[in-house]
N, C-alpha and C positions, 0 to 999 in steps of 0.2 A: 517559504524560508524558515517555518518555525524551527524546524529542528537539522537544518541542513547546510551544511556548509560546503559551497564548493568552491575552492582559490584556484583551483583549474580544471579544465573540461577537456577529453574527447581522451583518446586509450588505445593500445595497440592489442590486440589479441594474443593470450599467451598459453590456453587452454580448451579443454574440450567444454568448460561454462560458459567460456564465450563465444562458442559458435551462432549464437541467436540472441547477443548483449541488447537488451533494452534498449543503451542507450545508443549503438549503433541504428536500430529500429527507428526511434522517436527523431532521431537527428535528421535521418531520411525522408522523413513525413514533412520536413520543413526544409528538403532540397538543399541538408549540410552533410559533412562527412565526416565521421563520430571518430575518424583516426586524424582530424586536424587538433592539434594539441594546441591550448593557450591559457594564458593565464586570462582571469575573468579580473573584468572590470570594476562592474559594483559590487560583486559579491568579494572579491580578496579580504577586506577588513572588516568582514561582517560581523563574527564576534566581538571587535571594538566598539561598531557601532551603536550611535546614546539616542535616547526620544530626546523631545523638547525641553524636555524638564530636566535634562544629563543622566537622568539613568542609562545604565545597558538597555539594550534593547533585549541579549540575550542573559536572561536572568540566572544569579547564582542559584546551583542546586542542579538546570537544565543538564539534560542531554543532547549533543550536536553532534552527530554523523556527520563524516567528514568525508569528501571526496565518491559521493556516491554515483557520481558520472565521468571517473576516473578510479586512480591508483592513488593513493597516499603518495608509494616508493615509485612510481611510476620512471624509466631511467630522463625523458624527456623534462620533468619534473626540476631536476636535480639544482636547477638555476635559483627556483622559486622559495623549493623546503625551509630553507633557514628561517625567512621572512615566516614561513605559516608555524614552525614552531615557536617563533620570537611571540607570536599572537596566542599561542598555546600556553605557553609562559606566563604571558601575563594577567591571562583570565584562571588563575588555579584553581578560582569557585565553580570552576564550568566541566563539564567530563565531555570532554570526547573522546569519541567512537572510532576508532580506526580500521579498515580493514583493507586486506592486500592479497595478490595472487603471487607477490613476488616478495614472502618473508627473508631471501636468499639474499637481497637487497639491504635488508633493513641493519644491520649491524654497525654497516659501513656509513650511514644517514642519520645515525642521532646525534642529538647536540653535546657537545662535550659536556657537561655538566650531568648529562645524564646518569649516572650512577647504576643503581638497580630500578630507574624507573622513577617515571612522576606517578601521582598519587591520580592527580584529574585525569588519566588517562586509558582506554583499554583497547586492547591490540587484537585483532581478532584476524582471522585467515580464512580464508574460501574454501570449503573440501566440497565439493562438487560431485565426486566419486573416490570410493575409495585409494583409487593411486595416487590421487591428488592429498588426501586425507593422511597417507601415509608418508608422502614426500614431505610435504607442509606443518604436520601437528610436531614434529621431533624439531625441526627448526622454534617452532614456538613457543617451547618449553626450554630451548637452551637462550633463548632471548630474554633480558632483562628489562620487564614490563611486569609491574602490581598486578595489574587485573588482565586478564587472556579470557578467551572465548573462541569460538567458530562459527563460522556460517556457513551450512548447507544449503547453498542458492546458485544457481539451480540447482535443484535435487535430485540430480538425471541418472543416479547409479545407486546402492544401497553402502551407508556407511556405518561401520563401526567403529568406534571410539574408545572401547571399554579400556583395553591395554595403555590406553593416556591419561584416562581420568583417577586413576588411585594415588597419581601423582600428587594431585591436591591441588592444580597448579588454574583447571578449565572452570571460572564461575560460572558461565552463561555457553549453551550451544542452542543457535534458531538455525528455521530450517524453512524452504519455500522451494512451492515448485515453479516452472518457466512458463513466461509468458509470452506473448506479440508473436511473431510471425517463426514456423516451425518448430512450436513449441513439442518438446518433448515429454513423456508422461512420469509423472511424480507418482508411486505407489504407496496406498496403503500401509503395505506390511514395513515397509524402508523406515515409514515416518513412526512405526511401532513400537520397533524393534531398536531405533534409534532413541524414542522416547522413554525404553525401558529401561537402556545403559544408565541414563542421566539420571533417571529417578534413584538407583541403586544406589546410587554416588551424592544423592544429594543436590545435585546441579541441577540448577533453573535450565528449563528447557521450554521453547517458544515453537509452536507453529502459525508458521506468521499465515502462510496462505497454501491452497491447493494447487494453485499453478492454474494453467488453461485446461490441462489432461490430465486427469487424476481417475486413477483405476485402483477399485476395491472388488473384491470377490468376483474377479474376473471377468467385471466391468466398467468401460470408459466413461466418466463422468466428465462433456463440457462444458466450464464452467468461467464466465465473462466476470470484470471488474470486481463489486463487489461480495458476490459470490461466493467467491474463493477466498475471503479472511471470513466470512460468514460460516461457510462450511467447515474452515477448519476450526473456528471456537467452538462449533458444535458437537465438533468432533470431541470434546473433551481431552484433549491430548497433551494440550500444553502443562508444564510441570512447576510449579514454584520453589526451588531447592533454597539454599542455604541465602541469605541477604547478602548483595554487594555491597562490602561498607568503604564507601570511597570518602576517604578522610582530608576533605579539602579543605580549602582556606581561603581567606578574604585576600585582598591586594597587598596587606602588610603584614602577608605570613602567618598569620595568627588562624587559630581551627576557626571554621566558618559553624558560628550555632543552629542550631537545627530549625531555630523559627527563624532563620532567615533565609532559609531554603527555598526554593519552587516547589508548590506542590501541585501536579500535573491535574488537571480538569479534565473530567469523559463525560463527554454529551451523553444523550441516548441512542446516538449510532454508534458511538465508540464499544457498548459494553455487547454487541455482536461483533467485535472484532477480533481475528485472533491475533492480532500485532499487540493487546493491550498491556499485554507483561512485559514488552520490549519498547515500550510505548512513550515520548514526550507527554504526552495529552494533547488535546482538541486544540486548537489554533485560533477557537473563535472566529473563523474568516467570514461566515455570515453567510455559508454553502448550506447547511445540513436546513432540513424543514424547521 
């Protein structure tokens, strides 16, 4: 739970990314069905949540991806949102992560106050394939959110982004191929040729992972667990563009100073990773040798 926030669980399929969803996979393995929606128990108030001594437990500065075994906008959702933005609201020192297959949604779901955007917030959309890429990125740019992004996950078709990025508008695009049960192949030249756009522009660009099937010079590479964020940091490919400067704040509005930030720890497994640029840090859970 370091860096993950989910107030509801389970997704209806709305895309060719989700024909082989993770979390339809993993739910399976434990004899549940990833299209039963609910809101979650202990995790709802998670960013509320204080140690023993009243601190957060999720620290100012952190990054928390939200809803990553679900939809943010999801329509089944729709009961719960208010309550998860009320909790977004009030941690302003905290950035999250949002991402959706269904930005079509999103207009009609912000909180009235919304304006042109909170500050601790960044909105980012699935392009999976180009169709998707082109249906999805023109919505995201006419949506009023600070900070925007994409994620090519799965990576199952070759995308271009260039005609979006002179916008000004895309700080961050990561990209991963598919995993768990028929997984489909992630290529080389995709993950290239997408990393060249971003560099042009300036924009941080992540390869998080090589997926299961990853084919370079017109061979299939399988590749298990950790492997695949191995291979891709070796890959050299990830890109450091311009700084996210998300200008947040304490609980009484006031700019949050910078030594009072988190600053994210990387074990010695972390710095073979290629999630490290899109990365919380290490969690300290007491796994790594």
């Amino acid at each position: 739970m370091h860096d993950i926030w989910n107030p509801w669980h389970g997704c209806r399929k709305c895309s060719e990314g989700c024909l082989n969803c993770y979390m339809y996979y993993l739910d399976a393995m434990r004899d549940r069905d990833g299209g039963e929606i609910y809101r979650t128990k202990a995790g709802f108030n998670y960013p509320l949540s204080k140690s023993r001594d009243g601190s957060y437990k999720v620290r100012s500065g952190e990054m928390i991806r939200v809803c990553m075994t679900s939809d943010f906008f999801l329509e089944e959702a729709d009961d719960w949102r208010d309550e998860a933005w009320e909790i977004i609201r009030r941690r302003p020192d905290v950035k999250f992560f949002l991402l959706t297959k269904r930005p079509q949604r999103v207009a009609a779901h912000l909180p009235r106050d919304w304006g042109d955007g909170w500050e601790n917030v960044m909105f980012n959309v699935t392009c999976e394939n180009q169709r998707r890429a082109d249906e999805r990125i023109p919505i995201l740019l006419e949506l009023p959110f600070r900070h925007k992004g994409i994620m090519c996950a799965p990576f199952i078709g070759p995308v271009s982004v260039k005609e979006y990025l002179p916008a000004g508008q895309i700080e961050q695009v990561l990209c991963d191929g598919e995993n768990y049960g028929g997984a489909r192949p992630c290529r080389y030249e995709w993950v290239r040729a997408l990393r060249d756009e971003c560099a042009a522009y300036n924009v941080t660009f992540v390869f998080c992972g090589t997926g299961r099937r990853f084919v370079k010079d017109g061979k299939t590479y399988r590749l298990e667990g950790r492997l695949q964020t191995e291979q891709a940091r070796k890959s050299g490919m990830s890109f450091r563009g311009k700084p996210i400067d998300f200008k947040l704040k304490d609980e009484l509005g006031c700019p949050l100073p910078e030594e009072r930030t988190y600053k994210p720890y990387f074990g010695e497994r972390c710095l073979t990773c290629g999630m490290q640029l899109a990365c919380n840090g290490c969690s300290k859970c007491g796994k790594c040798p």
